[in-house]
C-alpha positions, 0 to 999 in steps of 0.5 A, spaced: 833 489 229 836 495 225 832 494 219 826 495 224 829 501 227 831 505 221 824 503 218 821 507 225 826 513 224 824 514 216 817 513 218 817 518 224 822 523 220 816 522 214 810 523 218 813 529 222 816 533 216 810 532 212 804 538 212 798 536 216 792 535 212 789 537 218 792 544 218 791 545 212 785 551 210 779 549 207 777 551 200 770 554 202 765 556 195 760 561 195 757 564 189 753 569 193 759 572 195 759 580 194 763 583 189 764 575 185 760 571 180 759 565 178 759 567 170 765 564 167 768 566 162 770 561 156 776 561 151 774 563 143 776 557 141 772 553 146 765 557 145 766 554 138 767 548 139 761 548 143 756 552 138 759 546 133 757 540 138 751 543 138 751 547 145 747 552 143 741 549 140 737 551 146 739 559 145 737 557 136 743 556 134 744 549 131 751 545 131 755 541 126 754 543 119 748 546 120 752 551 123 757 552 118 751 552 113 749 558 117 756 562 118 757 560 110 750 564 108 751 570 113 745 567 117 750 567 124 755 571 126 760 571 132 755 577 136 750 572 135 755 565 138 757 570 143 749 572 146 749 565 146 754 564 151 752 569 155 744 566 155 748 559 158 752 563 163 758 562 159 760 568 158 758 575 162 754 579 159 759 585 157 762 580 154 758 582 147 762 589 149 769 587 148 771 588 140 778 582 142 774 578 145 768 579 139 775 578 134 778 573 136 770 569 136 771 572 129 776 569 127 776 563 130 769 562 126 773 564 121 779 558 121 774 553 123 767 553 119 770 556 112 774 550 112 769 545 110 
């Protein structure tokens, strides 16, 4: 009998100091919203492990070795990885604009496609 009552008080004790989900505010998302964009900004690193998985093929940039064979003779650049972002709303357009972020993309191609 007193194993029930103890589970009752526990439980009663849990359900009342616990934050209702019913209280809780609703996330609302709006893309239209004044003053917001639905452009997102991605990491120098992950732009171009998606020019390497071939994510850009749709803005005239091609993935794996291709891609690096391109880097290699001077045919792409980090400029050209970057207007690719912005074409597939990854990135927004002033990024073309930002010389750390156009370094930092640089630099990662620089790391990344002269190894092979």
């Amino acid at each position: 009998m007193n194993r029930f009552f103890l589970t009752g008080l526990t439980t009663l004790t849990f359900v009342t100091l616990m934050p209702s989900v019913s209280q809780a505010e609703p996330i609302t998302y709006n893309p239209n919203a004044v003053g917001e964009t639905s452009v997102r900004q991605i990491t120098p690193s992950n732009l171009i492990t998606r020019a390497q998985r071939g994510g850009f093929e749709a803005q005239g940039i091609s993935g794996g070795m291709s891609l690096t064979s391109d880097y290699v003779l001077g045919q792409i650049d980090a400029e050209d990885i970057i207007r690719a972002g912005i074409a597939a709303n990854l990135l927004p357009k002033e990024t073309i604009d930002n010389s750390s972020y156009l370094s930092a993309v640089a630099s990662q191609l620089q790391i990344r496609l002269r190894q092979h």
